[in-house]
FILUM-77816 format. One record per residue (C-alpha): residue number from 1; residue in three letters; x, y, z. Coordinates in nm, 4 decimals. Example, Ala and Ser with C-alpha at 12.3 -4.5 7.8 and 13.67 -1.06 7.14 Angstrom:
! residues 2
(1; ALA; (1.2300; -0.4500; 0.7800)),
(2; SER; (1.3670; -0.1060; 0.7140)),
//
This chain:
! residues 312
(1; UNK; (-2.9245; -1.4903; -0.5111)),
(2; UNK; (-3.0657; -1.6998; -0.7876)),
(3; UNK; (-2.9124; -2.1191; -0.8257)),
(4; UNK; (-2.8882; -2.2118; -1.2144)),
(5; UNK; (-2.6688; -2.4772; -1.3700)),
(6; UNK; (-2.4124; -2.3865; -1.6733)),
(7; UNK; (-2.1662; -2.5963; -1.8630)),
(8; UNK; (-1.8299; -2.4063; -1.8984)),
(9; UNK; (-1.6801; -2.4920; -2.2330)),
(10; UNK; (-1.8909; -2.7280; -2.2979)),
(11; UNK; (-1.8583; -2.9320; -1.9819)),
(12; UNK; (-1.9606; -2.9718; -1.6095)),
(13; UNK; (-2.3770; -3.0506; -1.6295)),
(14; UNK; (-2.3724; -3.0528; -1.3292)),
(15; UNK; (-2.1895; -2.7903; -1.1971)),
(16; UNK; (-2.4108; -2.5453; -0.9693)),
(17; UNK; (-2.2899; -2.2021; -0.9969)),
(18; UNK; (-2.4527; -1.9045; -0.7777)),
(19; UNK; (-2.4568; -1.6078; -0.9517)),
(20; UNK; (-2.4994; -1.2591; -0.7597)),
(21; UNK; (-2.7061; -1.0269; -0.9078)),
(22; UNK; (-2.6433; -0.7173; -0.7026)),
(23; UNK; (-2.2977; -0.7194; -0.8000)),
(24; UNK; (-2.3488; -0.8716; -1.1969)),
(25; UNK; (-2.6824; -0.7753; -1.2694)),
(26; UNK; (-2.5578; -0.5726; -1.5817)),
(27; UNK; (-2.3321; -0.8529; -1.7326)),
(28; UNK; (-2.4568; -1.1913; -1.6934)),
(29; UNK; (-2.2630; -1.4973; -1.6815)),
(30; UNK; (-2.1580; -1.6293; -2.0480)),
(31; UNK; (-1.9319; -1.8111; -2.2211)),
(32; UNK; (-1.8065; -1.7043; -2.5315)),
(33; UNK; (-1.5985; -1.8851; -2.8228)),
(34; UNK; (-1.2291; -1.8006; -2.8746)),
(35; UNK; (-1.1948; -1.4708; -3.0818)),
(36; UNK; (-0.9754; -1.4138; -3.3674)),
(37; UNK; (-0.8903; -1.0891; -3.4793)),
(38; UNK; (-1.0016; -0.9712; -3.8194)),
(39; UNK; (-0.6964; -0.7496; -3.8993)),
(40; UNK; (-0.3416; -0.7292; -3.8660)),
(41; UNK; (-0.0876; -0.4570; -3.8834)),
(42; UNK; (0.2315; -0.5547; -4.0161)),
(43; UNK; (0.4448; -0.3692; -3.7744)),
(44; UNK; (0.6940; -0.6508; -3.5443)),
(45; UNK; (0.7093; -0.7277; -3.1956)),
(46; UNK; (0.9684; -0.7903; -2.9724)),
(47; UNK; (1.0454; -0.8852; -2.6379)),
(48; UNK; (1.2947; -0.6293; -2.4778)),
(49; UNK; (1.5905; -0.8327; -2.2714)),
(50; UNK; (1.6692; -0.5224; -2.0498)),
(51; UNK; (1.7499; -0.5316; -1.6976)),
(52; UNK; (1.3966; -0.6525; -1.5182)),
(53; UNK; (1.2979; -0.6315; -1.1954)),
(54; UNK; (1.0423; -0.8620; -1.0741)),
(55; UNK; (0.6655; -0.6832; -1.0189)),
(56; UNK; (0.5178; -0.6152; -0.7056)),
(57; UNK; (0.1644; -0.8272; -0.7862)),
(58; UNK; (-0.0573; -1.0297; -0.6201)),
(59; UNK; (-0.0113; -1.4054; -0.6059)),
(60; UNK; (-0.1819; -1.6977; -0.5151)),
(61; UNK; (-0.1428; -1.9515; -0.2193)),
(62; UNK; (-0.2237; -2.3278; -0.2640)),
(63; UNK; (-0.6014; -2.4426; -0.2262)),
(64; UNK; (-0.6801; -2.6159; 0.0915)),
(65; UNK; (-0.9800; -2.9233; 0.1372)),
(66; UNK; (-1.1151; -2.7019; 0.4255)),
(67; UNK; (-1.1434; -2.3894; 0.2268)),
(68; UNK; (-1.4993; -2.2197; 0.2351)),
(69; UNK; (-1.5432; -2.1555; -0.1331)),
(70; UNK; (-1.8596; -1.9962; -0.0813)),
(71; UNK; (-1.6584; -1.6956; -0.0366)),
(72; UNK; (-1.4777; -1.7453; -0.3399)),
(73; UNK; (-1.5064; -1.6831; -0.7062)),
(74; UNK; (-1.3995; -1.9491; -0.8822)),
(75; UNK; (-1.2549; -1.9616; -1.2739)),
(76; UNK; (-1.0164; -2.2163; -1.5002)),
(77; UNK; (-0.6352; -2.2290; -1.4737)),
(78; UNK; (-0.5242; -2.0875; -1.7801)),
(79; UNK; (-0.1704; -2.2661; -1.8760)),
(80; UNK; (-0.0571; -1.8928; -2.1087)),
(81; UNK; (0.2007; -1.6220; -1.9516)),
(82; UNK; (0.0918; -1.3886; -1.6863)),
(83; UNK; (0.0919; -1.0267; -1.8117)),
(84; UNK; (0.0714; -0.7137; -1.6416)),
(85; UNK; (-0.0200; -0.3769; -1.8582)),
(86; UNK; (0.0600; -0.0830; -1.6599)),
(87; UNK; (-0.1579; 0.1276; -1.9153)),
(88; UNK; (0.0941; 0.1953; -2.1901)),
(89; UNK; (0.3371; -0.1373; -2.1803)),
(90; UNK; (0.2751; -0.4817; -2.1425)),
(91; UNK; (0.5389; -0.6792; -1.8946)),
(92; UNK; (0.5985; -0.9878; -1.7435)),
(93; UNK; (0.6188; -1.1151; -1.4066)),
(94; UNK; (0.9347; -1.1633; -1.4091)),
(95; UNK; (0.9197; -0.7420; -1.5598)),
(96; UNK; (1.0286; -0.7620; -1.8739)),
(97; UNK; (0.8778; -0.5636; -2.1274)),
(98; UNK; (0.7037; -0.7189; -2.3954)),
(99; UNK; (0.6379; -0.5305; -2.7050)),
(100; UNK; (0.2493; -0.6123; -2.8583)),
(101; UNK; (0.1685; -0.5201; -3.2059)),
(102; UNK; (0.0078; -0.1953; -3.1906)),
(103; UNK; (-0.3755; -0.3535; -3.3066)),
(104; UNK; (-0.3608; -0.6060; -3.0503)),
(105; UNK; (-0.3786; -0.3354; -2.7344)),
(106; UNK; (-0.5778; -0.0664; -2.9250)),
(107; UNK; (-0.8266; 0.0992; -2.7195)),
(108; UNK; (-0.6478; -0.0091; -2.4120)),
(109; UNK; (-0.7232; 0.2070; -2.0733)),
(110; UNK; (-0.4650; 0.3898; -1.9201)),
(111; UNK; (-0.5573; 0.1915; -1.5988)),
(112; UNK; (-0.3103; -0.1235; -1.5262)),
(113; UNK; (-0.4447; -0.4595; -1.6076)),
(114; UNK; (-0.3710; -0.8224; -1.4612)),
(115; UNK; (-0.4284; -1.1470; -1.7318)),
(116; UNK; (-0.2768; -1.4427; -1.9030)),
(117; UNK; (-0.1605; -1.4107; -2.2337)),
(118; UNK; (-0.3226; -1.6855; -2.3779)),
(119; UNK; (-0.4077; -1.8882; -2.7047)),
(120; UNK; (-0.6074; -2.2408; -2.6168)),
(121; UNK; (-0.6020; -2.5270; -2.3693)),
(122; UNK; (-0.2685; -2.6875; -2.4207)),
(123; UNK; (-0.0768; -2.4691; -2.6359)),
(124; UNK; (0.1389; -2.3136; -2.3496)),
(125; UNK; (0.4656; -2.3492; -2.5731)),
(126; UNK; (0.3148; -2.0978; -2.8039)),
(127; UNK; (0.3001; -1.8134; -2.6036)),
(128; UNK; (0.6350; -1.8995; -2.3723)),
(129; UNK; (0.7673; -1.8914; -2.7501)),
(130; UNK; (0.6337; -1.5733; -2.8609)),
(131; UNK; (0.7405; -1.4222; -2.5318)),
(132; UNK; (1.1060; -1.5549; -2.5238)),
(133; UNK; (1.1869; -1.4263; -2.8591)),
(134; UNK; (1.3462; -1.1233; -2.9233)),
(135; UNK; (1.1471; -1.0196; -3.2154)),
(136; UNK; (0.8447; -1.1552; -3.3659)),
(137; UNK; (0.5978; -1.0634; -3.5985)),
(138; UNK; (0.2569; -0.9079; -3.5876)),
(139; UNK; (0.0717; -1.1861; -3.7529)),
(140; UNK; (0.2069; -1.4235; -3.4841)),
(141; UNK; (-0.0323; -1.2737; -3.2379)),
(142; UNK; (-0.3413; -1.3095; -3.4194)),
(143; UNK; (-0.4541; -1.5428; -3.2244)),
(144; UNK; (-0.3585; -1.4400; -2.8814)),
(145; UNK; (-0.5858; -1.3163; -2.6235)),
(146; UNK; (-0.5048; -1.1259; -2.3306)),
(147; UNK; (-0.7540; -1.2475; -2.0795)),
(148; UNK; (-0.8223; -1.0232; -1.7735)),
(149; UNK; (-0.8090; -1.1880; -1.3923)),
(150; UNK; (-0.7496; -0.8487; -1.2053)),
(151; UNK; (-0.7321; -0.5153; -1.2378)),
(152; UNK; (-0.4446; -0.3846; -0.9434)),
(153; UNK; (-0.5411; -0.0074; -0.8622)),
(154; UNK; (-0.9150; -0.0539; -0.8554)),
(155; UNK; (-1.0463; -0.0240; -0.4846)),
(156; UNK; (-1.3258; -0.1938; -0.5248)),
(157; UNK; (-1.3899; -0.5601; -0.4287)),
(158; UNK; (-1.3088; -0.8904; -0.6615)),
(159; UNK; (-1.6785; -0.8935; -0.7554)),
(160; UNK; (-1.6574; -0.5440; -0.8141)),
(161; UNK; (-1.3333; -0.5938; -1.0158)),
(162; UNK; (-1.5126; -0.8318; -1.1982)),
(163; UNK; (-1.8094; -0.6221; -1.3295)),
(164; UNK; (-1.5610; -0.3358; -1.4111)),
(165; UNK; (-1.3144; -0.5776; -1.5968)),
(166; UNK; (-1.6282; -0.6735; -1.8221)),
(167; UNK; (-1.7066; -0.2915; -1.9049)),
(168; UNK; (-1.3736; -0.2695; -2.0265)),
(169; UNK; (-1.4181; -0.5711; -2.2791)),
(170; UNK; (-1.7345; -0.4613; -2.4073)),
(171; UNK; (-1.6626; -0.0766; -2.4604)),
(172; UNK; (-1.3243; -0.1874; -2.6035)),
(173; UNK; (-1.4792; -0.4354; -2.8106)),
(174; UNK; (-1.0808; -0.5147; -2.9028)),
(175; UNK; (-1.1272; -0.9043; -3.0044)),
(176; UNK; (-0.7845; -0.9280; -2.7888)),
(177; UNK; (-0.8575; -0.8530; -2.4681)),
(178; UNK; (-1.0945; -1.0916; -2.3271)),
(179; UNK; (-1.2396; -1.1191; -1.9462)),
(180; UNK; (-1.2317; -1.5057; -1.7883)),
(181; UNK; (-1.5901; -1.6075; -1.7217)),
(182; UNK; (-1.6092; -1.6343; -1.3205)),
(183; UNK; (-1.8470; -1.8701; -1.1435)),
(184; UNK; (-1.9718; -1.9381; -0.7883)),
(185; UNK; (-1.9849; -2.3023; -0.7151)),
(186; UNK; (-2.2041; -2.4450; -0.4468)),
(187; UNK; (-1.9647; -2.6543; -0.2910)),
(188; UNK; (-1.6440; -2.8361; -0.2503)),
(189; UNK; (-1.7605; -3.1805; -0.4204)),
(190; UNK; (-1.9087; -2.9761; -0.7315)),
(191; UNK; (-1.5459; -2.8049; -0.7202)),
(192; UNK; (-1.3685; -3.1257; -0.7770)),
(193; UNK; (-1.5901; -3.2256; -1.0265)),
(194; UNK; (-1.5281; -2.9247; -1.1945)),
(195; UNK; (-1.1433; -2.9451; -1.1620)),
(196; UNK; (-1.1848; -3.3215; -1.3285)),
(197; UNK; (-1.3668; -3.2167; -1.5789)),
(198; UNK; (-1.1049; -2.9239; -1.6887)),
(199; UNK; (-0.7941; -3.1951; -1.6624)),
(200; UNK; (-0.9755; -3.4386; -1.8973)),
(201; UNK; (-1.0436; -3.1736; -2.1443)),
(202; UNK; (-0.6642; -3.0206; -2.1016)),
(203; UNK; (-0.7181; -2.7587; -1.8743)),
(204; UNK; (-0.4432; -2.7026; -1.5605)),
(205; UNK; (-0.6350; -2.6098; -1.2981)),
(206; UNK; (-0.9001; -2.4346; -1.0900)),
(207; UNK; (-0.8599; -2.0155; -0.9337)),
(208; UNK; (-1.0084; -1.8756; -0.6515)),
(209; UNK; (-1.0565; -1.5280; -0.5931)),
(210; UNK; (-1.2258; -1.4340; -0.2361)),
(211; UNK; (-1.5276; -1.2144; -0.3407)),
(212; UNK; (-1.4767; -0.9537; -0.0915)),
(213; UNK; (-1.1149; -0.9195; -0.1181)),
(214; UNK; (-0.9373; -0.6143; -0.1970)),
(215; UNK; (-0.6231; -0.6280; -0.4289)),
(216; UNK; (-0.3033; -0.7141; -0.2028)),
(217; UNK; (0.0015; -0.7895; -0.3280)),
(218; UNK; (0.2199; -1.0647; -0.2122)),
(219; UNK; (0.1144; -1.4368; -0.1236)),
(220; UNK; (-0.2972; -1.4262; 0.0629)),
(221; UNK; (-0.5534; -1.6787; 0.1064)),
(222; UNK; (-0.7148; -1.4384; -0.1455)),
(223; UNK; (-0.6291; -1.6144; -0.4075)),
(224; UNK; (-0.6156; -1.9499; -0.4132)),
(225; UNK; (-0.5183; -2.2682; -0.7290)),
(226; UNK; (-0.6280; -2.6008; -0.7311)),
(227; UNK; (-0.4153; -2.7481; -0.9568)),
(228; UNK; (-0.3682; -3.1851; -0.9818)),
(229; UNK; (-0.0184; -3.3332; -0.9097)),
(230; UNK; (0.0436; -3.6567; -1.0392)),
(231; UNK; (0.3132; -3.9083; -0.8984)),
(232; UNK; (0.5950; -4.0792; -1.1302)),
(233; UNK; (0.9110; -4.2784; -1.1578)),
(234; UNK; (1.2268; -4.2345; -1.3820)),
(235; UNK; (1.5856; -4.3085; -1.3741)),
(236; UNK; (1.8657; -4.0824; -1.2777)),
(237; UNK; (2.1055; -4.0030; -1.5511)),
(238; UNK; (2.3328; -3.7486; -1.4686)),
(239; UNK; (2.3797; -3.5111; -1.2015)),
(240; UNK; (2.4090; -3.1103; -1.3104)),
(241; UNK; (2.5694; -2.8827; -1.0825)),
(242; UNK; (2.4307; -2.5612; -0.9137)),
(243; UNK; (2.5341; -2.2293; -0.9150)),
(244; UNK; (2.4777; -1.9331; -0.6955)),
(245; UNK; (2.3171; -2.0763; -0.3354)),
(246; UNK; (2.3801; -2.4116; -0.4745)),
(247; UNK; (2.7510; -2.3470; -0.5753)),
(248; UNK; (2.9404; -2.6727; -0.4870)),
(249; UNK; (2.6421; -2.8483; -0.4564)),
(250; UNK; (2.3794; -3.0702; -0.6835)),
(251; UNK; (2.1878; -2.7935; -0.8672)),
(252; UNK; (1.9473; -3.0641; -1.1244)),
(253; UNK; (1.8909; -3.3970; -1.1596)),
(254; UNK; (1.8986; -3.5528; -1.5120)),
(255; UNK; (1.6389; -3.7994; -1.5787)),
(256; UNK; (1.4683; -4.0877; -1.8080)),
(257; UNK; (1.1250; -4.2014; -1.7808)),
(258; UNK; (0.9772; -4.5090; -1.8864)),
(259; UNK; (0.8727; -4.3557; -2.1537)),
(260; UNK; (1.2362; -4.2852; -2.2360)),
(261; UNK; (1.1702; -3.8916; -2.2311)),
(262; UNK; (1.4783; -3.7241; -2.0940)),
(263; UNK; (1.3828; -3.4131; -1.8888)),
(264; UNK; (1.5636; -3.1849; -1.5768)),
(265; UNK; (1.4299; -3.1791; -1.1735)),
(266; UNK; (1.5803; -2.9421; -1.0110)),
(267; UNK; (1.3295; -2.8522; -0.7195)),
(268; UNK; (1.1992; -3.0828; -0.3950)),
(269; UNK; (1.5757; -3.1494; -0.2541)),
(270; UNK; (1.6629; -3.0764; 0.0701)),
(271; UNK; (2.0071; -2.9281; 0.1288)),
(272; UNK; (2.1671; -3.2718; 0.2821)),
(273; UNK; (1.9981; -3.4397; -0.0751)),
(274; UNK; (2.1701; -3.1789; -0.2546)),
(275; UNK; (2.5412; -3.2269; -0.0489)),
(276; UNK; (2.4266; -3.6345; -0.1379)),
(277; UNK; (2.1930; -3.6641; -0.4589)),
(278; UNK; (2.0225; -3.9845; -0.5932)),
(279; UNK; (2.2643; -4.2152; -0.7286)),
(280; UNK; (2.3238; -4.2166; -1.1079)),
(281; UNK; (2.0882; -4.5200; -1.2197)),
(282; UNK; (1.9150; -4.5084; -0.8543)),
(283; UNK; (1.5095; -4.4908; -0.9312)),
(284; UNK; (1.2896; -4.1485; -0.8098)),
(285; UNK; (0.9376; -4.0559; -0.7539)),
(286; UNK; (0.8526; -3.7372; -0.8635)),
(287; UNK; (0.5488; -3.5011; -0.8975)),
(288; UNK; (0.4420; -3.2963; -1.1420)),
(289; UNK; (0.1381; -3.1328; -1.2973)),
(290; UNK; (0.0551; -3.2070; -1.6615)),
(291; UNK; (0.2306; -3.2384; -1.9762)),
(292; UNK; (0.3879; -3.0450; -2.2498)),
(293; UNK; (0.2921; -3.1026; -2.6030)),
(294; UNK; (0.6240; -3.3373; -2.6320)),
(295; UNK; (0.5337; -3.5445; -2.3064)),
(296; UNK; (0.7861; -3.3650; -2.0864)),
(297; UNK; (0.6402; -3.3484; -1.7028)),
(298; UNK; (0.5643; -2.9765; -1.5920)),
(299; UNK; (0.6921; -2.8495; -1.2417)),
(300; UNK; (0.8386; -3.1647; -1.1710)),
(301; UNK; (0.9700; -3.1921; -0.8355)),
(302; UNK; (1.1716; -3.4406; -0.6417)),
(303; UNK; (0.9777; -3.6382; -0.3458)),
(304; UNK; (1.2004; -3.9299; -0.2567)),
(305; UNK; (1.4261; -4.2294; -0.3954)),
(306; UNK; (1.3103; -4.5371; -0.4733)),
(307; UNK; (1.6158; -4.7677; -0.4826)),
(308; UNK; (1.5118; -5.1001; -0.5528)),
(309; UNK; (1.2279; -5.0123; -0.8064)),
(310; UNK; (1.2323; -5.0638; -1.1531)),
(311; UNK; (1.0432; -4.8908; -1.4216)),
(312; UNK; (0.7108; -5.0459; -1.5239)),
//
């Protein structure tokens, strides 16, 4: 096993990755710049709205300080839309079919693939856009990639996932179907350095995949994110009320940060904070992780009430 130092996107000097050659001897470890395709047909998409039922995939469990990620593969958080190709139709998670313009899965294999639909750093509201409509047009995915994470029926291992997952990009040689680089890192320090370094330059996080890992679906220590959460204050506005399990009951919180953005928590209550929410113009902490484009918090979820603070 031979120690060399890369700089993923740019960054990270000095970020020691291990790279195993018995298992990626024929595709070495590169990064490439973003592809755009060179043609477009000018037949629509659309996003069906059918009856979905959620898929039966693999999904990760939160990152832990004592983790030994010298057993892990480690890649970038990609902030696009999960998509799962069961070799003939591209879904979501949440299994609804998404329609693709017929260049951008051309050359496809028949054999399911896992992967973010994807754009660039930051531009998440592009893609939940694109996905969320019913119809959209062709040239509106020219610059979407669908970058590969997993492939679910293969019985091989992750690192043997990972060398067959780069076969299929350069046989395919389909500018929209991209594999994310994977790195070994030498340790836990270098791992936070790297996750620092992908925050500053937009990114949302860190994966780990356990290199000896079979697929499994459902929640493992297989796969692991390392994402930042960030601490807040804002005021509550209004109170929104729940429906199904939380019939009766506070469903939302409407806030204002200092900022005076206006934006909707509706996670982190218990059930007695949700038969007694914050006060209207009481003051909350919150966490979240990142930012949208228009400065609303992402995932933000309620930790506690702060009733005597004011915002700063």
């Amino acid at each position: 096993m031979n120690r060399i130092i890369i700089k993923p996107f740019g960054l990270l000097a000095l970020l020691t990755v291990l790279a195993s050659k018995a298992a990626l001897a024929a595709s070495p470890l590169t990064i490439a710049d973003p592809l755009v395709a060179k043609s477009i047909d000018s037949k629509p998409a659309n996003t069906q709205r059918l009856k979905a039922k959620a898929l039966d995939i693999q999904l990760a469990s939160q990152y832990k300080g004592s983790t030994d990620i010298s057993e892990y593969w480690v890649s970038e958080k990609l902030d696009g839309v999960r998509g799962y190709w069961d070799g003939k139709k591209m879904f979501t998670r949440a299994g609804n079919q998404i329609n693709l313009p017929v260049f951008f899965t051309a050359g496809w294999p028949t054999e399911p693939l896992e992967g973010e639909l994807w754009t660039k750093r930051g531009d998440f509201e592009t893609i939940s856009g694109l996905i969320q409509r019913k119809q959209t047009k062709a040239s509106q995915w020219k610059n979407v990639k669908f970058m590969l994470f997993d492939l679910p029926t293969h019985q091989g291992t992750f690192t043997e996932r990972i060398r067959a997952m780069r076969a299929y990009v350069q046989q395919i040689k389909n500018p929209h179907l991209r594999a994310i680089e994977q790195y070994r890192v030498a340790n836990n320090q270098l791992l936070q350095n790297w996750l620092e370094e992908a925050i500053r330059a937009g990114g949302e996080g860190l994966m780990l995949h356990k290199a000896d890992a079979l697929y499994q679906t459902g929640r493992s220590a297989n796969i692991l994110k390392l994402k930042p959460m960030f601490d807040a204050e804002a005021e509550v506005i209004a109170h929104l009320p729940g429906k199904g399990k939380y019939q009766g009951k506070l469903g939302a919180i409407l806030v204002k940060a200092n900022d005076g953005i206006e934006f909707k928590i509706g996670t982190g209550f218990s059930d007695q904070e949700r038969q007694d929410p914050p006060p209207i113009g009481s003051i909350i902490t919150f966490k979240y992780s990142g930012k949208t484009k228009k400065g609303v918090p992402r995932f933000a979820s309620f930790l506690r009430v702060r009733y005597l603070a004011k915002l700063e």
